[in-house]
Structures are given as C-alpha cells and as structure tokens.
SELO-762824 format. One record per residue: x, z, y of N, C-alpha, C in turn; residue in one letter. Coordinates in steps of 0.1 Angstrom, whole numbers, plus 5000, padded with zeros to 4 digits. Atoms other than C-alpha are relative to their C-alpha. Example, Ala and Ser with C-alpha at 12.3 -4.5 7.8 and 13.67 -1.06 7.14 Angstrom:
REM SELO-762824
500950004988512350784955500950005012a/499150004989513750714989499250085011s/
//
This chain:
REM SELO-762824
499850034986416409274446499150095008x/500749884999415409544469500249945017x/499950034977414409484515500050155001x/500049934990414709724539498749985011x/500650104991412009664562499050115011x/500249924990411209844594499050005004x/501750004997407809974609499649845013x/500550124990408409664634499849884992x/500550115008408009424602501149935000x/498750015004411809344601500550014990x/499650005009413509314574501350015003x/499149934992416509544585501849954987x/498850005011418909534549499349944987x/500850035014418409344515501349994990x/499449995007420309354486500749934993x/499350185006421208974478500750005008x/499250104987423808834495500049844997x/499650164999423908474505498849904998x/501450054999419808434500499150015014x/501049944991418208624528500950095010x/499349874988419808764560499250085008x/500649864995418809084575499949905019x/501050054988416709034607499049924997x/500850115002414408834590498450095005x/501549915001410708914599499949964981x/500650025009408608994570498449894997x/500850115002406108704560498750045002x/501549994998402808674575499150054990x/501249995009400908684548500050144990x/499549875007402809054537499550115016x/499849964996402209154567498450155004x/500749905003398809344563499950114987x/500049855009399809544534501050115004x/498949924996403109654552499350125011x/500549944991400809774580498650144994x/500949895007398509974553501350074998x/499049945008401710104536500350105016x/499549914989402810244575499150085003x/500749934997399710394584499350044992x/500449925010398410534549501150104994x/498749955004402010644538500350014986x/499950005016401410554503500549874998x/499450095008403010324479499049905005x/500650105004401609964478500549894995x/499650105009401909674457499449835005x/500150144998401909304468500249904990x/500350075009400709084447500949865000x/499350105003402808774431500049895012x/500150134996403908504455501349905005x/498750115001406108234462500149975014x/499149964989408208254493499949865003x/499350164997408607934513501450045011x/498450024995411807834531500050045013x/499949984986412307984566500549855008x/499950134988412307724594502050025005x/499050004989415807654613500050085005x/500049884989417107904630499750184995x/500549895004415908194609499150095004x/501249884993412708294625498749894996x/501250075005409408174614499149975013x/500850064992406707964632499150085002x/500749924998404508194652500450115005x/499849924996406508434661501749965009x/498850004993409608504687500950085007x/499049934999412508624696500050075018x/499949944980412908914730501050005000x/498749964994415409014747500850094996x/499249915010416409294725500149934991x/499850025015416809104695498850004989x/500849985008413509204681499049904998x/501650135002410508954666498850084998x/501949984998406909024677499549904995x/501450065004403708884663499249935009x/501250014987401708694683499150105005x/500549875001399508934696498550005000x/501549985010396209034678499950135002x/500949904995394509304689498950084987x/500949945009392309314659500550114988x/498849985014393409494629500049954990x/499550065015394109414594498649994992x/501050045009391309284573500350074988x/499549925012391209564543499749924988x/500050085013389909314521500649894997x/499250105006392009064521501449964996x/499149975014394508984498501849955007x/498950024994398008994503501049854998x/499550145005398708644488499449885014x/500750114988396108464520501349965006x/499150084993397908214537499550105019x/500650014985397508284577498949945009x/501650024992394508254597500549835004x/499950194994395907894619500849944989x/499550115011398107764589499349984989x/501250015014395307814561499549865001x/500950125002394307444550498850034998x/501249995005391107334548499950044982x/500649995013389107414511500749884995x/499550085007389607094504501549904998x/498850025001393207094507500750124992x/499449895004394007414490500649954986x/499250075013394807204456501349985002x/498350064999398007044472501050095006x/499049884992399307404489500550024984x/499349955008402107434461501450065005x/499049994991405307614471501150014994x/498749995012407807564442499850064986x/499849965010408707704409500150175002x/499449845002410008084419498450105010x/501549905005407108374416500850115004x/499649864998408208704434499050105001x/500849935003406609024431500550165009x/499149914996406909324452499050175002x/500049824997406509714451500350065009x/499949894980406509904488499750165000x/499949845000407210274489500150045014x/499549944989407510444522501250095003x/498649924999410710604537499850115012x/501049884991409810924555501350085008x/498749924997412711144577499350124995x/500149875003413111524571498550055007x/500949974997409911564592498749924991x/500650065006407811324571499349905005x/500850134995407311054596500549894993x/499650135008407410714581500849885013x/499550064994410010524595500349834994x/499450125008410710234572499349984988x/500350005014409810094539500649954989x/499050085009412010004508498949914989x/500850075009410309714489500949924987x/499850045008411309614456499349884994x/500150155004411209254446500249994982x/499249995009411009174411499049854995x/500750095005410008894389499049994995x/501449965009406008884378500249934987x/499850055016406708624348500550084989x/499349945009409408854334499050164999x/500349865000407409214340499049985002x/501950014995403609144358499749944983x/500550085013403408864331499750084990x/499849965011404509014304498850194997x/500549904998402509344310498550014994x/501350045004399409184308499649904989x/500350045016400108964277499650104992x/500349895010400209284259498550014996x/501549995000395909264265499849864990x/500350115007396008914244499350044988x/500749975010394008934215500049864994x/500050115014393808704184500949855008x/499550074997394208344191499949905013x/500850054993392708264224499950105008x/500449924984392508554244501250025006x/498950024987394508614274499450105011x/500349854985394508904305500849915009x/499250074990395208724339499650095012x/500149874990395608884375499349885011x/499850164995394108624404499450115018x/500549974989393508714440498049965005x/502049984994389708734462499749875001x/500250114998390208404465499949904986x/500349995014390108324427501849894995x/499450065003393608214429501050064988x/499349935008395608284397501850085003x/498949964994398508494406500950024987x/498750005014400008584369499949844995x/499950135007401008314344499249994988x/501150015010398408194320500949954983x/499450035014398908154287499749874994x/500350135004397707804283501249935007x/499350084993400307654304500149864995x/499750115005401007354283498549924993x/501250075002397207294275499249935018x/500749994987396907334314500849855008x/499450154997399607024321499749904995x/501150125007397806834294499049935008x/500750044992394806844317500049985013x/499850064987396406774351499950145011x/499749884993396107134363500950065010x/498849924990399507234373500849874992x/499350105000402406964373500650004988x/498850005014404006834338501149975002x/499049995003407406934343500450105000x/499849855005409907184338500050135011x/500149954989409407464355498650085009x/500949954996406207454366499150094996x/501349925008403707714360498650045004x/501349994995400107844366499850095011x/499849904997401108114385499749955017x/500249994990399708064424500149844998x/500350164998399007664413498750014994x/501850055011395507744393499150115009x/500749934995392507774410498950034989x/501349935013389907974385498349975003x/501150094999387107734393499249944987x/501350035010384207654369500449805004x/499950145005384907264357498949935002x/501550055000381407214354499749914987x/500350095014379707004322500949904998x/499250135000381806674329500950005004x/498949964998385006824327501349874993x/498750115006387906504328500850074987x/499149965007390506464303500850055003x/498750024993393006464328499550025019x/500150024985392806524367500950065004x/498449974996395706544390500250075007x/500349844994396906884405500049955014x/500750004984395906774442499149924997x/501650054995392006674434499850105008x/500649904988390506844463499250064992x/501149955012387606894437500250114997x/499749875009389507194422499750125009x/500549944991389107364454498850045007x/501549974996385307304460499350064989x/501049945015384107434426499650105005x/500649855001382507744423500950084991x/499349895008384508064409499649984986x/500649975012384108104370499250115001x/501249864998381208374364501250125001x/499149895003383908604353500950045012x/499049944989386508584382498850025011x/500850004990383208534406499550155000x/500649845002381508904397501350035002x/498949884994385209024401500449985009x/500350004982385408894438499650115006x/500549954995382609054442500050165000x/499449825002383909404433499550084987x/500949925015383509644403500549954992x/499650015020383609584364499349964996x/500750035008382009484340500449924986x/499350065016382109284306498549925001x/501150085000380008954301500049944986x/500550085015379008844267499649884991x/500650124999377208574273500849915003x/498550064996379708264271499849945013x/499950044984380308114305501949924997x/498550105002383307824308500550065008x/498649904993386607974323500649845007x/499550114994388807764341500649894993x/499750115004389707524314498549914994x/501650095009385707424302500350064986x/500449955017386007644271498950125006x/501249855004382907914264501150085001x/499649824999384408244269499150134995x/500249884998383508584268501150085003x/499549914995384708874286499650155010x/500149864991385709204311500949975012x/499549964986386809264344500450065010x/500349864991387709514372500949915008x/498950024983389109494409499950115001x/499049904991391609664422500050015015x/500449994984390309734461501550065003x/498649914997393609934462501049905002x/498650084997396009634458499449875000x/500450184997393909314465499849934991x/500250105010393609154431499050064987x/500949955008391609184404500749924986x/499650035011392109164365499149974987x/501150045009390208984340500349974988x/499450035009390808974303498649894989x/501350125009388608704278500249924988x/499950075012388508514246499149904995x/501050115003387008224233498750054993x/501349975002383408254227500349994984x/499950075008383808064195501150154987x/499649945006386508284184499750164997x/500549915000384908594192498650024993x/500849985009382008534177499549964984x/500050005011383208464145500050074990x/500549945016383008764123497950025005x/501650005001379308764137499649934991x/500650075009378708464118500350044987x/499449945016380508584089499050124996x/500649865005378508904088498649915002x/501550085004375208664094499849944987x/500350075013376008464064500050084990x/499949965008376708744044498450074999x/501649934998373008894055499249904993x/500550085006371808584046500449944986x/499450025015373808574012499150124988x/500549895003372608914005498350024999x/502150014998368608844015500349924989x/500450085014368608513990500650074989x/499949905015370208713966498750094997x/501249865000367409023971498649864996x/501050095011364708703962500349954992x/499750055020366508583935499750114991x/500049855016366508923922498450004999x/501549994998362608983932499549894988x/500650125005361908603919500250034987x/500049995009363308693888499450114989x/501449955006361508973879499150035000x/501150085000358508843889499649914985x/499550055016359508593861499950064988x/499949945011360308813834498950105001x/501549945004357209053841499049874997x/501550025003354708793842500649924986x/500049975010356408663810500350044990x/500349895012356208963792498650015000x/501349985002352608983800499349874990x/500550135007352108623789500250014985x/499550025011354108683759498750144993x/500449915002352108983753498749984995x/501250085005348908803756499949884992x/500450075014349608563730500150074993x/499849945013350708803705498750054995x/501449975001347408943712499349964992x/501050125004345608653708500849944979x/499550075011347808583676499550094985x/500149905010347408943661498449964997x/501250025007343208843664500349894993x/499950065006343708553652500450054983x/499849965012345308703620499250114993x/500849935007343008943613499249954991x/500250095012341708653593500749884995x/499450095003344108473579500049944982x/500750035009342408253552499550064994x/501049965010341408413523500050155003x/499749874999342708753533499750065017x/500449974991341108983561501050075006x/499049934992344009193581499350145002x/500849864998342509553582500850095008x/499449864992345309783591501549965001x/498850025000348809753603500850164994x/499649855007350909983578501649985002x/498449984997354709923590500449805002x/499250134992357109703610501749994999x/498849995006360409583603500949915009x/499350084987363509363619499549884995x/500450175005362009043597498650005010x/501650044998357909073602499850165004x/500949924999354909313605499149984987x/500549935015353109493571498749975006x/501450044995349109433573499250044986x/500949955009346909613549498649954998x/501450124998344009293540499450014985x/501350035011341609213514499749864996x/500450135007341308913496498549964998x/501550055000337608733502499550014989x/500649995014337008683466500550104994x/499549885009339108903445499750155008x/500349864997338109213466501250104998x/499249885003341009413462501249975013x/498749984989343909543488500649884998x/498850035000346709353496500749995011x/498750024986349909373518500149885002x/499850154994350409053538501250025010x/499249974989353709033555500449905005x/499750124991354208833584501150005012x/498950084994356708663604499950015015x/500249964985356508803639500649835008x/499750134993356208473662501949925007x/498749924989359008613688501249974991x/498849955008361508613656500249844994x/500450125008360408263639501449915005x/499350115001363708063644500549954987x/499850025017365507913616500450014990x/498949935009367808113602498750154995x/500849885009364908363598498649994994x/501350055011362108163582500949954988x/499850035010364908063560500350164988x/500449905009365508463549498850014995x/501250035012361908463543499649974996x/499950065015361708213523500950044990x/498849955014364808373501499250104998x/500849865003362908713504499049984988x/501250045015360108573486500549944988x/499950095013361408343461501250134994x/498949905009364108673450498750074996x/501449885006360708913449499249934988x/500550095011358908653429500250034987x/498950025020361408643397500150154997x/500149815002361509083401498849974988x/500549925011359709193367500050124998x/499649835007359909553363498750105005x/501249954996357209823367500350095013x/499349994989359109943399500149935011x/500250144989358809623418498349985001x/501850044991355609453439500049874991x/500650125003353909163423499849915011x/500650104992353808863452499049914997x/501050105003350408693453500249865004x/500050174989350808423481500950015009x/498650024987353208253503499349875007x/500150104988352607983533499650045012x/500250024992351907923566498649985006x/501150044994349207933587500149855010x/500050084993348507613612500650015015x/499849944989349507803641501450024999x/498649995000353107813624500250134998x/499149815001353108193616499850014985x/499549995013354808213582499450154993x/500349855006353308523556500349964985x/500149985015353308603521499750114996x/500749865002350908863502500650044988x/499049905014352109113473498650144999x/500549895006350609403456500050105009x/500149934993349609653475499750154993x/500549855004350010033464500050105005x/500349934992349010333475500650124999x/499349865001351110653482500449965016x/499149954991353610783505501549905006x/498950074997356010623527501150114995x/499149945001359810773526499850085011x/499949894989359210943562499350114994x/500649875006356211093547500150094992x/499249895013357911203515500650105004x/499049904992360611383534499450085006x/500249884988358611563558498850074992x/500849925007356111673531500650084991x/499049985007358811733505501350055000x/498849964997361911773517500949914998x/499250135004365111563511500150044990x/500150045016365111413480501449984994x/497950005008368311423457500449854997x/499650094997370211113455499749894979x/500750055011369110843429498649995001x/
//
C-alpha cells in the first residue's frame, strides 16, 4: 500500500480503495518526519505504528478545515523536535506516565518508507510513502540477528517503547505483559522497563507500574545515544540476566538492541572452566603420582641397601663380592666362617620373592643337589634368613665367565 502526500501534509492519492480516502491529513505523530523528508530531501523511514480510527467526518481532532478545502495544523511556530521519535503521541493528547500502559491501539502494525518526489527542476513537491507490514518484513529482518536459544534483536523507540515483535510473545502473555489473545502482540504494547528484583508472576497489561520503571540498562544507554555491548548481565524486560549490544539510529528515531540470556551465553565459559579445572586436577594427579613413585623408588632403594648390608653377613658365610645377576637372584662371592674357603651364595632378590618364584628356587636347588658329574657345582646350603631373603651356597670356582671367554677368545664352536 503506497500515499501520496503533499508538502501541505495531505494525503493527496493512496492505493487501497475502500480503507483510506484521499484528503486525509497525515497523522500527527508522522508529521515531523514528513517535515524532515521536505526540507532535507532525503528518504526517511517511520518507524512501526498502529494507526487509530479517524474521528467522524474524516478529519482529525486538532486540526481544520478552510475555505479552500485544505487542513492546517494548529499553528506552532516552533519547529520539529529532531529528536523525537516518529512513534510520540502529540504534545496535548500524550497521557500521563502513568497511563502510557493502557494507550493500546489494536492488533494492525504499519510501517512506512518516505522518498521524496522532485519536478524536472529538483524542487520537492510531494512525497510517495510506502506502507508495509513490520511483522512480515521489519520483524522478520531482525530475527535473522537471533542466536541460539534465547537471543533476540528488537527495534524500540526513545521512549523505550518496543516497536518490532518480540520473540517471547507467548512467555510475554503468560506474564500479563501484552493481552492473552489472538492477535495481540508486543509490538508498540511493551514497555522495555527493568522489572526490578520482585518481578510478579502475572501483572495486568494496564499496571501503571510498567510505565514508571526505569529503562533496562541496555535500551537506557541506547536512549542515550551511541553503541555499545554490555557483558555484565542486567534483567531485560522480562526479569531474565542478559547480556548484550546496541546502537541508535539518530537518522530514523529508533534504536536496535540485540541480547541473549546471560545464562546461555555464558555457558561454554563454564564448560571451558571445568575443563581447566579437569585439566589442573589431572596435572596434580600426574605431579602426585610421581612424587609417589620417586619417593618409592628411593625408599625401595634404601631398603635393598640396608638388605644388601645386611647380607654381607649372612650367618656363617661373609658376602665379599658381587659376581653376577640374573632374572631369579643376585651371585655373591662369601666365605664360610669356619671352613675358610670361597663360596657362591645365591640369593633371592627381595623385589622378586613372590610365590611362584621361591617355589622355582626351591626346584633349582633340589634339581642341582642330585647333579653328580665333574661338570656340575656341588650345593653346600640352602634356607632362609629371618628377614625372609631365601639363599643357597654351592661351590665356587674360579675362571672365566662366557662374556669373558668370548671377548678373550673368540666365539667358541658349538658344543
């Protein structure tokens, strides 16, 4: 749907039939962007609003009819307030504050786009405004900025009134916000007011209350002009944590704020905290543990110590020299107290002592034992010391190991 609408604020031709007849003035509250659009000669854009019903007669309250046909404005001398928004009601019909909750003006949401009409000289004589629906196109424009499950981009005039449609709608009639039925939406019924701590279950969309609040942080900083992005959560107009970004548009009166639940936005933070904190107790488990296993290897280290003195006398036989180590025991070149002569004592490494291998050493010995031949060791003694470290001595003779044969000799032929 497309006006016609003349530099006298007429609405000369429109493109409906049987809605809106031509001579209409254009609507007070349009009528300071029309007068930017005439005397800048650029495009402008009028932000979402919902039309009320012309009075009887087809001419609105406040203004009237001359003798040519034409409608004047009361007459105001001042000019157009550049900051304010093309959605304000009129200076004498504006309710008090505490009536702005119950100014509702139906279900239908128009939206309009104003271009200038210039003749061959490039004076502006007129302006063609395009009407269109913000639900189906503004709305939708700005859902595209949604993110995950909770965020939402909305548009709201200086006055922090929401002009697009929110994405909560049906959490917003749960709470008494905007009316539960069909039809209605948030769109120029929600004021973007801070709830405060002791936010009802339910409150009914004409409390005055909703009107005296204070702005949310987020729409309040974008009042006040500029950008930004706030981090820190701050409740939005339903009492949830937020976080968010902002900008105003000085160019077309409204401003655009997009945000997301605190909660949901700062959940891969925690996720990446817990994994820091998964990753630290891990890094002292590891530390703790080999802490653990060094100090007992030291410990272990210092008994064997203490075990190896120890055996350097183990009863009758002194321990003089360690002459080879094997996967059973450890070899020990000792001397028998009385008999005075060598002998190998071979023992049972502590570390190894379970019982599958005190039982090979007991087979070792009792097979060497029964050996007869002049090729084989004679075993002297077998038992245990008190301390539980199993040995048994044998004949001790003196020559060459096999490494040393080989590397004195050479390899030896087989047999």
């Amino acid at each position: 749907m497309a006006h016609l609408v003349s530099t006298n604020f007429i609405v000369v031709a429109n493109s409906t039939r049987g809605r809106l007849r031509s001579g209409m003035p254009v609507a007070e509250e349009h009528v300071a962007k029309f007068s930017e659009l005439f005397a800048s000669g650029q495009p402008v854009i009028i932000t979402p609003f919902k039309p009320k019903r012309p009075p009887p007669g087809g001419s609105r309250a406040g203004s009237r009819r001359t003798r040519e046909g034409e409608f004047r404005r009361p007459s105001d001398n001042s000019p157009p307030f550049r900051g304010r928004g093309p959605n304000d009601l009129p200076a004498g019909d504006r309710p008090p504050p505490s009536d702005l909750s119950r100014f509702r003006r139906g279900d239908l949401t128009f939206m309009q786009v104003a271009a200038p009409i210039r003749t061959s000289s490039g004076v502006v004589r007129g302006a063609l405004a395009l009407i269109i629906n913000p639900d189906a196109e503004f709305t939708r424009i700005l859902s595209v900025a949604r993110s995950g499950k909770s965020g939402e981009t909305y548009a709201f005039d200086q006055h922090g009134l929401m002009i697009s449609k929110s994405r909560f709608d049906d959490h917003l009639k749960k709470l008494g916000l905007i009316e539960d039925r069909p039809g209605a939406t948030s769109a120029l019924n929600v004021h973007l007011s801070d709830p405060g701590g002791n936010f009802p279950e339910r409150v009914a969309p004409e409390d005055p209350a909703s009107a005296t609040r204070p702005l949310t942080r987020i729409v309040a900083n974008a009042v006040n002009g500029g950008s930004g992005v706030d981090v820190e959560p701050s409740r939005d107009y339903r009492g949830v944590p937020v976080v968010g970004a902002w900008q105003w548009l000085p160019q077309h009166g409204f401003g655009i704020a997009t945000q997301i639940n605190a909660e949901e936005a700062y959940q891969p933070l925690r996720v990446l905290k817990l994994l820091f904190v998964m990753l630290f107790l891990l890094l002292v488990l590891c530390a703790t543990g080999l802490y653990v296993f060094s100090y007992s290897n030291v410990v272990w280290r210092r008994r064997l110590n203490e075990a190896e003195l120890k055996l350097k006398q183990l009863g009758q036989y002194t321990l003089e020299e360690k002459i080879g180590e094997g996967g059973m025991g450890v070899v020990y070149r000792a001397r028998h107290a009385l008999m005075r002569r060598d002998t190998a004592v071979k023992l049972l490494l502590p570390t190894r002592a379970n019982a599958a291998s005190i039982r090979r050493f007991e087979r070792e010995v009792c097979l060497t034992c029964q050996l007869t031949h002049p090729n084989t060791i004679q075993v002297y003694d077998y038992g245990h010391t008190p301390e539980g470290i199993f040995y048994y001595a044998m004949e001790y003779l003196r020559g060459l190991n096999l490494q040393e044969l080989v590397a004195r000799f050479g390899p030896q032929p087989e047999g």
